[in-house]
DRENVO-564143 format. One record per residue (C-alpha): x, z, y. Coordinates in steps of 0.5 Angstrom, whole numbers. Layout:
      xx      zz      yy
       X       Z       Y
...
This chain:
      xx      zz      yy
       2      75      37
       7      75      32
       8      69      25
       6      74      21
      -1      76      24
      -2      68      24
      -2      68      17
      -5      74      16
     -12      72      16
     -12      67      11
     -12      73       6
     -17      77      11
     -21      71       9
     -21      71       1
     -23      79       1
     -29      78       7
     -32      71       4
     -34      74      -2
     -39      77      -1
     -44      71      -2
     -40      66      -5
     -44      65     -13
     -41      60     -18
     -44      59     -26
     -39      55     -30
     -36      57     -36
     -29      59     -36
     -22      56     -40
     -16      61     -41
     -11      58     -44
      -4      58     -42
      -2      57     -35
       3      57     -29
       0      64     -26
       4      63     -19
       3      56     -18
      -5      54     -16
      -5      48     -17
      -3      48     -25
     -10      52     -26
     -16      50     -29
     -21      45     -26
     -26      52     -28
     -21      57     -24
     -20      52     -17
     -28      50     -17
     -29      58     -17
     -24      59     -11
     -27      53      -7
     -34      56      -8
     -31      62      -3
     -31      55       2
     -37      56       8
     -38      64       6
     -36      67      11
     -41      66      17
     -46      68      10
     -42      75      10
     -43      77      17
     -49      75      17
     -51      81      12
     -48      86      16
     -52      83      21
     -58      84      18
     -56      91      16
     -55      92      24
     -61      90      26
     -64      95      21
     -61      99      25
     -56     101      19
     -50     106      23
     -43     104      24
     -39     109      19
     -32     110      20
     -30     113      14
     -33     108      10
     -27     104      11
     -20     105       8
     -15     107      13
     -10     103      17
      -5     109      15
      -5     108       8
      -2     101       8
       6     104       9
       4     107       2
       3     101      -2
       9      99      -5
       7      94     -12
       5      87     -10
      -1      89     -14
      -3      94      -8
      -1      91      -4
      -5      84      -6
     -11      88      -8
     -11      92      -1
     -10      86       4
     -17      84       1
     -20      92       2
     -17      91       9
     -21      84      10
     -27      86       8
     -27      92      12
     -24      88      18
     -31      84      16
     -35      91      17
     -31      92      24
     -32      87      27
     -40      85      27
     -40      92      28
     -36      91      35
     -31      97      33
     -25      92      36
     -20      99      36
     -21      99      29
     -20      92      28
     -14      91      31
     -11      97      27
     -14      93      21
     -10      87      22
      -3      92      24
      -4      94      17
      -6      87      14
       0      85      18
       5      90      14
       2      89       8
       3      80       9
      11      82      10
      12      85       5
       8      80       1
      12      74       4
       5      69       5
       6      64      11
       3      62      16
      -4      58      16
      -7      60      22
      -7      58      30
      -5      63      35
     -11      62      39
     -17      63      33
     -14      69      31
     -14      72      39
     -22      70      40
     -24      73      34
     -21      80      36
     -22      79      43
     -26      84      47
     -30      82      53
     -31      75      52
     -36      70      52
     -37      69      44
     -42      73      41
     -41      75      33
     -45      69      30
     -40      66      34
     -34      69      33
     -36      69      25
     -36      60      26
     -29      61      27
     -27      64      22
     -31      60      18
     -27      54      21
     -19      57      20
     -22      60      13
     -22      51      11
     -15      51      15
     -12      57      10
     -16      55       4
     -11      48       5
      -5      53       5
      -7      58      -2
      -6      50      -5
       1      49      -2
       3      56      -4
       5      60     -10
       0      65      -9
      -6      64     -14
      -6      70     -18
      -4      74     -11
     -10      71      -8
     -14      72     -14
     -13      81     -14
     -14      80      -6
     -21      77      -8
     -22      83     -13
     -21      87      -7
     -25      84      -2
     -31      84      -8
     -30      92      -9
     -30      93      -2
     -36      90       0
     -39      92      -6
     -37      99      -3
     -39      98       5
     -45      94       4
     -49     100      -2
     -46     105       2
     -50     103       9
     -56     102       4
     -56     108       2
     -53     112       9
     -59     109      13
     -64     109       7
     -66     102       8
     -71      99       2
     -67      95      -2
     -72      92      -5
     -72      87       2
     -64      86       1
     -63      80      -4
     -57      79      -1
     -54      84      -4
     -57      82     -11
     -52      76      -9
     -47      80      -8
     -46      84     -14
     -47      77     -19
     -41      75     -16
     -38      80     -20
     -38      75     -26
     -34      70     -23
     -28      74     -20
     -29      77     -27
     -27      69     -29
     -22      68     -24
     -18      75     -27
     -19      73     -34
     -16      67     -33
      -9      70     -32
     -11      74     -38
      -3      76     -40
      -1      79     -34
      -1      86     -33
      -4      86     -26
      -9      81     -28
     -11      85     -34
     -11      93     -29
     -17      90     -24
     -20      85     -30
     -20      92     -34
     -23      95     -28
     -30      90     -27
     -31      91     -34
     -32      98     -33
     -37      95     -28
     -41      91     -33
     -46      96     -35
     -49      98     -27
     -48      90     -25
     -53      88     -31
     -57      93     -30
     -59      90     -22
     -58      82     -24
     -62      82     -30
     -68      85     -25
     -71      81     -20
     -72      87     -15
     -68      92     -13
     -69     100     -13
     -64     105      -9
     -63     108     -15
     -60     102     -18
     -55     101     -11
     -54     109     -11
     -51     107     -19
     -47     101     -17
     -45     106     -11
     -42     112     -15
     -38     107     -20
     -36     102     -15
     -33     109     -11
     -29     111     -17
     -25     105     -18
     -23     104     -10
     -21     112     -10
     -16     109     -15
     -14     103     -12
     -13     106      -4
């Protein structure tokens, strides 16, 4: 296991936790030290320590899906081969966070071939990026490890246990506006997987509150970009979620879901990955 696979699933974290994380307080964009996390808002930090916990959360929905007998779909995912195409920090940041919701998919789907490639792929992406370390070998090797004794709730409490260990570290580095284009990712790419299970499997949306929930998280990732407003990485993915707004209203301001409202989030989502993958 080399350094840079250890550190690599603190970002694999920030894309997966996404999905069910929630937060309502009202944003301050002001000026600020965009490397240095701990110069931001006290709104920004409670933004991302909302992230904290989730991940059991995540994998609980793809479980869910699973148990309604949702198909596996390779072609859902971004490929591990595009990852040596990425050559902006902004690529590179939004795509560890594609990655780490697709290592999500993967792996409560038992794909562990997939998975592994997912993480070679995170793993270039963190080289290039320069993030340390901030997880132990022996978490990272069970939660990729095949024919074990751990089941998948298992295996998600262990992430849920490293991601409090690396959620120390995004406070100790300089990386805040990098984990936050991971975030945008990570919310785009489960927004993506989860409408595109929903609607392959024909499954009734209306029983998937949790999907509701994950698509109003939409405005507090909206937050999160706004305020580092003056930074054109920034602005491109905040521009991106703005485009959104119309099909995200249209399933948050409704206490029930239709299909035809996930087939619509579905199609403009798509369009703003294509161009981001």
């Amino acid at each position: 296991m080399t350094s840079i696979m250890k550190n690599t699933l603190f970002t694999v974290l920030i894309g997966a936790a996404l999905l069910m994380s929630s937060c309502g307080e009202e944003h301050v964009a002001n000026e600020y030290d965009y490397d240095r996390s701990d110069s931001l808002s006290v709104d920004y930090t409670r933004q991302s320590l909302t992230i904290r916990g989730n991940i059991k959360e995540t994998s609980g929905f793809y479980l869910l899906l699973k148990s309604k007998d949702a198909e596996f779909n390779n072609s859902l995912v971004n490929s591990s081969g595009n990852a040596s195409k990425y050559s902006s920090n902004f690529d590179r940041s939004v795509n560890m966070g594609i990655y780490g919701a697709d290592l999500n998919y993967l792996t409560v789907f038992e794909q562990n071939e997939s998975a592994k490639s997912t993480v070679e792929a995170i793993s270039k992406l963190a080289a290039s990026l320069g993030i340390e370390n901030a997880f132990d070998n022996e978490s990272f090797e069970k939660i990729v490890a095949e024919g074990d004794s751990l089941d998948l709730r298992e295996k998600s409490n262990l992430v849920s246990k490293a991601f409090r260990n690396a959620e120390d570290q995004m406070y100790s580095e300089e990386r805040a506006l990098m984990g936050t284009l991971m975030i945008s990712g990570g919310w785009i790419e489960s927004v993506y997987l989860t409408s595109s299970i929903i609607i392959g499997s024909e499954l009734d949306a209306n029983g998937l509150s949790d999907f509701w929930v994950l698509v109003y998280n939409h405005e507090s990732v909206m937050k999160m970009l706004n305020i580092f407003g003056d930074d054109a990485d920034a602005k491109k993915m905040y521009d991106n979620y703005k485009a959104l707004e119309p099909v995200v209203n249209a399933i948050t301001n409704k206490s029930k879901l239709s299909n035809d409202d996930v087939k619509a989030i579905n199609v403009e989502v798509a369009k703003i990955r294509a161009s981001l993958i």
